[in-house]
C-alpha positions as CSV (number, residue, x, y, z in Angstrom):
1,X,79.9,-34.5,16.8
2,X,81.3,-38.0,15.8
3,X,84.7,-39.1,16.5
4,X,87.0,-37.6,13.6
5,X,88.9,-40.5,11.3
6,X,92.0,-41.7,12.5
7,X,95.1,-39.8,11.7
8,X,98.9,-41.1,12.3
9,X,100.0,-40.6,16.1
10,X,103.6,-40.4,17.5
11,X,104.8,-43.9,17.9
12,X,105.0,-43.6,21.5
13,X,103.3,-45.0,24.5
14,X,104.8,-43.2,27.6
15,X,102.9,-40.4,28.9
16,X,105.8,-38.0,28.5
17,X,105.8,-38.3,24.8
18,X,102.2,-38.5,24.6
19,X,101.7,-34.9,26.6
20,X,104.7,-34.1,24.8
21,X,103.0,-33.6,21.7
22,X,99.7,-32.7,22.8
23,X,101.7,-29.6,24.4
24,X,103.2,-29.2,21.6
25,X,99.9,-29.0,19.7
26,X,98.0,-26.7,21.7
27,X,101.2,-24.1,21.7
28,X,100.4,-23.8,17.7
29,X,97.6,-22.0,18.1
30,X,98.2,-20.4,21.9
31,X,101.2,-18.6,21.7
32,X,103.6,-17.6,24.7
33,X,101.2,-19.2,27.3
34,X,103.4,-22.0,28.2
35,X,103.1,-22.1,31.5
36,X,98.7,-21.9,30.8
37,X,99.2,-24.9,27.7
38,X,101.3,-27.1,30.4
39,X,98.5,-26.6,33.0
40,X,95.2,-27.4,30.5
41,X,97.1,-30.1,29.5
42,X,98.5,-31.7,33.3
43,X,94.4,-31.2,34.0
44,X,93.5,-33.4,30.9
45,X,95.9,-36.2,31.8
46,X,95.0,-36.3,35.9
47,X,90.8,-36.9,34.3
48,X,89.9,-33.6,35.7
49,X,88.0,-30.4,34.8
50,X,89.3,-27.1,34.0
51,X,87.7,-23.5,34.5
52,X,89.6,-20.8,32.6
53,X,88.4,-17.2,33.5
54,X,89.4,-14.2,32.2
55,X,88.7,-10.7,30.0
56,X,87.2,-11.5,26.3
57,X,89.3,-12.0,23.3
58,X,92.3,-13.4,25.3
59,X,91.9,-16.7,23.9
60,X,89.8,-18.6,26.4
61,X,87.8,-20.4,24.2
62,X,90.5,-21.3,21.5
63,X,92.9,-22.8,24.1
64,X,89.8,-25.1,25.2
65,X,89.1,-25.8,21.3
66,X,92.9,-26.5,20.1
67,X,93.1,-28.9,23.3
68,X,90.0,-30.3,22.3
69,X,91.2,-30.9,17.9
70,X,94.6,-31.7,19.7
71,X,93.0,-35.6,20.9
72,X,91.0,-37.6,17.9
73,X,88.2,-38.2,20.6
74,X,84.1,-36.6,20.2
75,X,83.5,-32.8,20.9
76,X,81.0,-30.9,21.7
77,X,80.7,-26.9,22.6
78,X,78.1,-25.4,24.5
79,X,77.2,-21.8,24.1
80,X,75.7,-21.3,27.7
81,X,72.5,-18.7,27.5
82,X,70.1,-18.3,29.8
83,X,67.2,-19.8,27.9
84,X,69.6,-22.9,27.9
85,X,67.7,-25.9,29.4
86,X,69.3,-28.4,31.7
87,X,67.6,-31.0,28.9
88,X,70.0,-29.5,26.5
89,X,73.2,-30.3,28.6
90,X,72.0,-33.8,29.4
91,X,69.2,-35.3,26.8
92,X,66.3,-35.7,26.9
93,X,63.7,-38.7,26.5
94,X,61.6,-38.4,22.7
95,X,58.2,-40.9,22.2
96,X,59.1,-42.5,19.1
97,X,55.3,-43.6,17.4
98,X,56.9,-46.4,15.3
99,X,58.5,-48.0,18.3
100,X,55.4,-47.3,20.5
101,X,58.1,-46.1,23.5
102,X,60.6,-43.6,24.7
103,X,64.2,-43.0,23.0
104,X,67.0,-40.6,24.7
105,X,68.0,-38.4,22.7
106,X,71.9,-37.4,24.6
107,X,72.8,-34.4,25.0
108,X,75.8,-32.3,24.5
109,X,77.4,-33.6,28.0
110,X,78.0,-37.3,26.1
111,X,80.9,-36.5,24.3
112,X,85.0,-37.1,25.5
113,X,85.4,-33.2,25.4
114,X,83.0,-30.6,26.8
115,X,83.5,-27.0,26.0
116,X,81.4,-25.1,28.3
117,X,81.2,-21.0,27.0
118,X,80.7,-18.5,29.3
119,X,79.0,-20.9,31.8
120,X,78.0,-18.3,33.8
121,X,75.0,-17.2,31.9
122,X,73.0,-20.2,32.0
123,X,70.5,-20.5,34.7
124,X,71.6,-22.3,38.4
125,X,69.4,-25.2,37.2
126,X,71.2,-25.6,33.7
127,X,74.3,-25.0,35.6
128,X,73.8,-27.8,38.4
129,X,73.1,-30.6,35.1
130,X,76.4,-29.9,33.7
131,X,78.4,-29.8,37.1
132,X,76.4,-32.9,38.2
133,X,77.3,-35.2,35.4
134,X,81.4,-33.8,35.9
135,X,81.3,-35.6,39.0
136,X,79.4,-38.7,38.8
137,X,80.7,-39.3,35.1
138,X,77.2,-40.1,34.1
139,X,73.4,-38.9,33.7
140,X,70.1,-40.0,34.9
141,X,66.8,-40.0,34.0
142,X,63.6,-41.6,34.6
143,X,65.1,-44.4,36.5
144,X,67.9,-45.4,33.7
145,X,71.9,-44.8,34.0
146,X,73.9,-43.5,31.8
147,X,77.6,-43.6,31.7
148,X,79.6,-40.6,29.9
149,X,82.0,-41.2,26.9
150,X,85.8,-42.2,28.5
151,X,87.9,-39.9,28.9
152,X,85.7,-36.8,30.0
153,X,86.5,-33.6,30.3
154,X,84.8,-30.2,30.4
155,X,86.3,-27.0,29.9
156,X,84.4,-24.6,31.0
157,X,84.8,-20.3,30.4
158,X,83.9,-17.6,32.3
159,X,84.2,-13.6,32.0
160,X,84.7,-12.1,35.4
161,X,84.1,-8.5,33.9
162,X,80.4,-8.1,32.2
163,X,78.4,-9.9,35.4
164,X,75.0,-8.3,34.4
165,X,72.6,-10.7,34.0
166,X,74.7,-13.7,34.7
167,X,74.9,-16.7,37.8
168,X,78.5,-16.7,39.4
169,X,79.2,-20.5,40.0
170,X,78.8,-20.8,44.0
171,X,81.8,-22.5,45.5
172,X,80.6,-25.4,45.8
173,X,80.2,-26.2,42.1
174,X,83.3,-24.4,41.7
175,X,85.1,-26.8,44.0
176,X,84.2,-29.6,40.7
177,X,86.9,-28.3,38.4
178,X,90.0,-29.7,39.4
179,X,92.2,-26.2,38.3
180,X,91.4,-22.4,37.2
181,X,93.5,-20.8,34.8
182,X,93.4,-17.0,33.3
183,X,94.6,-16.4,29.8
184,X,96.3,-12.7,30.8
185,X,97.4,-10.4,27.8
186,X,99.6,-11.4,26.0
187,X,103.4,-10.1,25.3
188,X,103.9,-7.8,22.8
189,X,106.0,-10.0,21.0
190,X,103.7,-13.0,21.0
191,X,100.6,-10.7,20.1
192,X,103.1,-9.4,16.8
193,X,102.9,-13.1,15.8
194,X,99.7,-13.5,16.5
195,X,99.4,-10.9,13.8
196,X,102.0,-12.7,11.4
197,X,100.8,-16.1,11.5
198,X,96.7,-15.9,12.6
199,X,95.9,-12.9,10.6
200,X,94.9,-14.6,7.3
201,X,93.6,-17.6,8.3
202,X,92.5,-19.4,11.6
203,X,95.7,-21.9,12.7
204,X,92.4,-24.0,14.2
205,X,91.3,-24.9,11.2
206,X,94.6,-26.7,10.1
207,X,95.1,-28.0,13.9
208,X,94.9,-31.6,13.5
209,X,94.7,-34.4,16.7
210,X,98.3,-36.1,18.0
211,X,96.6,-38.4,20.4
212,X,93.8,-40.6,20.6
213,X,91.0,-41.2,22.9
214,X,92.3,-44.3,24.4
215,X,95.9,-43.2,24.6
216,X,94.7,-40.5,26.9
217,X,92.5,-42.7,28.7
218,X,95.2,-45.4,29.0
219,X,97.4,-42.2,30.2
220,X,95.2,-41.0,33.1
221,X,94.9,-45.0,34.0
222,X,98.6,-45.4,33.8
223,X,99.1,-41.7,36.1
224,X,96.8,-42.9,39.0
225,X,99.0,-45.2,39.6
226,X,102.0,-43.1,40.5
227,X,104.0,-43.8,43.6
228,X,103.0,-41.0,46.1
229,X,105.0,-41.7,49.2
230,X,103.4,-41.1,52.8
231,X,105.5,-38.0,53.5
232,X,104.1,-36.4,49.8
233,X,100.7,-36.8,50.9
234,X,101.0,-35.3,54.5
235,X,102.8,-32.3,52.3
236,X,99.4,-32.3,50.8
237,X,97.3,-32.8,53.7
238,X,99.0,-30.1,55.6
239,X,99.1,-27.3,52.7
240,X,95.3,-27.8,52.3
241,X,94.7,-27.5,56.3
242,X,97.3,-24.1,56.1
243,X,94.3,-22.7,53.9
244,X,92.0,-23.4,56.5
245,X,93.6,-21.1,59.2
246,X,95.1,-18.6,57.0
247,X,94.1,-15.3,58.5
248,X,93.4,-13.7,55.4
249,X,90.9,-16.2,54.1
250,X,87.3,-17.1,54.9
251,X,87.0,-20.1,53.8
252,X,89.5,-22.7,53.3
253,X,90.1,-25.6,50.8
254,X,87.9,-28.6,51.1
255,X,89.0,-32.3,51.8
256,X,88.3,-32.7,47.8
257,X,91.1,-30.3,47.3
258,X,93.4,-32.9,48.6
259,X,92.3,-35.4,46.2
260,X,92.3,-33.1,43.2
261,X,95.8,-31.6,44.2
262,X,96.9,-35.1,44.4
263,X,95.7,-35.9,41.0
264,X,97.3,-32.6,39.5
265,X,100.7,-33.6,41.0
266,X,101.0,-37.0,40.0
267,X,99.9,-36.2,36.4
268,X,102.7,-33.3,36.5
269,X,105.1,-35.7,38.0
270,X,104.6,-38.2,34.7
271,X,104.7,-35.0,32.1
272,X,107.6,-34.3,33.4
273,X,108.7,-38.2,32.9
274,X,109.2,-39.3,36.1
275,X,108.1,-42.4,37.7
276,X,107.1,-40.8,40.9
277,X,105.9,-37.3,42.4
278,X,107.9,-34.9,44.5
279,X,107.1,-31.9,46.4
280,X,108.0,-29.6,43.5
281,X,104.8,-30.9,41.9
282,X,102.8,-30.2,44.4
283,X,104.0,-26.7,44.3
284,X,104.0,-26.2,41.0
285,X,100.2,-27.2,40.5
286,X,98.8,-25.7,44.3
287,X,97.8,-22.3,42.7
288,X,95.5,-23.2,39.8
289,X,94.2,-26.2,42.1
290,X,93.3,-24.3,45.6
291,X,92.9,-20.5,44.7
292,X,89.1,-21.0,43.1
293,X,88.1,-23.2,45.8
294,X,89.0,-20.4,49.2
295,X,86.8,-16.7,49.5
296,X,89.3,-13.9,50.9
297,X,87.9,-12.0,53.9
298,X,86.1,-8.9,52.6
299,X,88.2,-6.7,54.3
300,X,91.1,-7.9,52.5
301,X,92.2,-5.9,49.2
302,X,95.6,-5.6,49.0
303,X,96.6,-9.6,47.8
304,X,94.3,-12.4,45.8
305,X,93.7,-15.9,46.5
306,X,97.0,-17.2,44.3
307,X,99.2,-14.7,46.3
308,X,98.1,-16.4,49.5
309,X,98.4,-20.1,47.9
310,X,101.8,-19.1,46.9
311,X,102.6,-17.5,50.0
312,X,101.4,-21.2,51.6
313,X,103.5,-22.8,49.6
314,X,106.6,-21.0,50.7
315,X,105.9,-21.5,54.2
316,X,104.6,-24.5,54.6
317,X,107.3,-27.1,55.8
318,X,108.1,-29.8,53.1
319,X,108.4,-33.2,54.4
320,X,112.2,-34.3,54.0
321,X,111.6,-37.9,53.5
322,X,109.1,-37.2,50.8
323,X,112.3,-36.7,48.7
């Protein structure tokens, strides 16, 4: 899809006000999921990659498509099958007769916003070709590189319910989005306005960008940046090691879910307009960064993954000088 003509943005250059009105956006279309806007949008600004899993018809896929329309930057959505061939996430090489040689064709994947459907029915292999370009920002073939659009993002969906025929994500590939959000139902109030306002018309077709592609970009420059002090980051270091001793877990957080949880803070630090992240940050942004990348122990039943991040979180000491 080709980059949409330019339409008049905020006259505004911080990150506050940018996010500000992304938020803003986004909340247009997905109503009473504040708390679910502010974290699809702290993920787009820290350059990661976002999983949302939940139930269908809660709105998965229009949160990833208003946050997509939200930024005047290329889309493309990918309705994952399992006939889908890795060739058709990454491109594929086409012998041109005129030219007498080979021409990639792209793929989806080259595009500044990826939505990923149901990701969990495509095949491992299709699977691994999307995941692999998420982390090396970039695809490969027959001995030539090729960078991704900048910014890049995927937002990926997945339904946890119907797993017939489908290819969980192992944890390693999960371990590449940098947060995982559910939708959840929502209140009975916001669902009655659902009714009101989306019932003749879908509000995505009137949902028109507020950013641009390089103000994000300069945005998640600008945010990795922000002043971390020493103390922050042992905060970090030692919440992540909590996971990896936590008696009701099997597996802990990996070393990448300092970096990521890092990232997620810093960009929360800036939405929230402040020069430099505190420990409230790193709280804040712990549960939808850490809880898809530890396994409970089978024999536990009675509390989830984001219970024990949470309970982490209360527990863990907060360094006084990060302050």
């Amino acid at each position: 899809m080709e980059r949409r003509s330019p339409e008049p943005y905020p006259a505004t250059t911080d990150v506050l006000g940018l996010a500000d009105a992304v938020r803003r956006n986004v909340a247009l279309v997905v109503e009473g999921k504040d708390d679910v806007v502010l974290t699809a949008v702290t993920v787009l600004f820290a350059g990661g990659h976002l999983l949302v899993e939940d139930v269908p018809g809660v709105g998965k896929t229009v949160l990833a498509k208003a946050l997509a329309r939200s930024v005047d930057a290329t889309m493309r959505r990918i309705q994952f099958t399992p006939d889908l061939l890795p060739s058709d996430i990454t491109g594929v090489n086409v012998y041109d007769q005129g030219k007498g040689d080979f021409t990639f064709r792209p793929g989806a994947v080259f595009a500044n916003i990826v939505i990923g459907d149901e990701i969990n029915r495509a095949s491992p292999k299709t699977q691994s070709a999307l995941l692999e370009a998420m982390e090396e920002h970039q695809v490969s073939m027959d001995g030539r590189t090729m960078p991704l659009p900048r910014p890049f993002m995927v937002v990926a969906t997945q339904n946890p319910v119907e797993m017939d025929g489908t290819f969980p994500l192992p944890e390693a590939q999960r371990d590449r989005f940098m947060a995982q959000i559910s939708m959840g139902y929502p209140s009975a109030r916001a669902e009655l306005d659902m009714l009101l306002h989306h019932g003749e018309k879908d509000p995505l077709d009137t949902l028109r960008p507020v950013a641009s592609a390089d103000d994000v970009e300069h945005a998640i420059d600008a945010i990795a940046s922000l002043h971390t002090s020493d103390a922050l980051r042992q905060y970090v270091v030692d919440l992540v090691a909590a996971t990896r001793s936590h008696p009701s877990l099997r597996l802990g957080a990996s070393p990448r879910s300092s970096l990521q949880l890092l990232r997620a803070a810093r960009a929360h630090a800036a939405i929230a307009g402040r020069d430099h992240a505190l420990p409230e940050d790193v709280a804040a942004m712990a549960p939808a960064v850490l809880s898809h990348r530890v396994l409970m122990n089978r024999a536990q039943r009675d509390e989830t993954p984001a219970d024990v991040v949470r309970h982490l979180v209360e527990t863990v000491a907060v360094p006084s000088a990060s302050r």
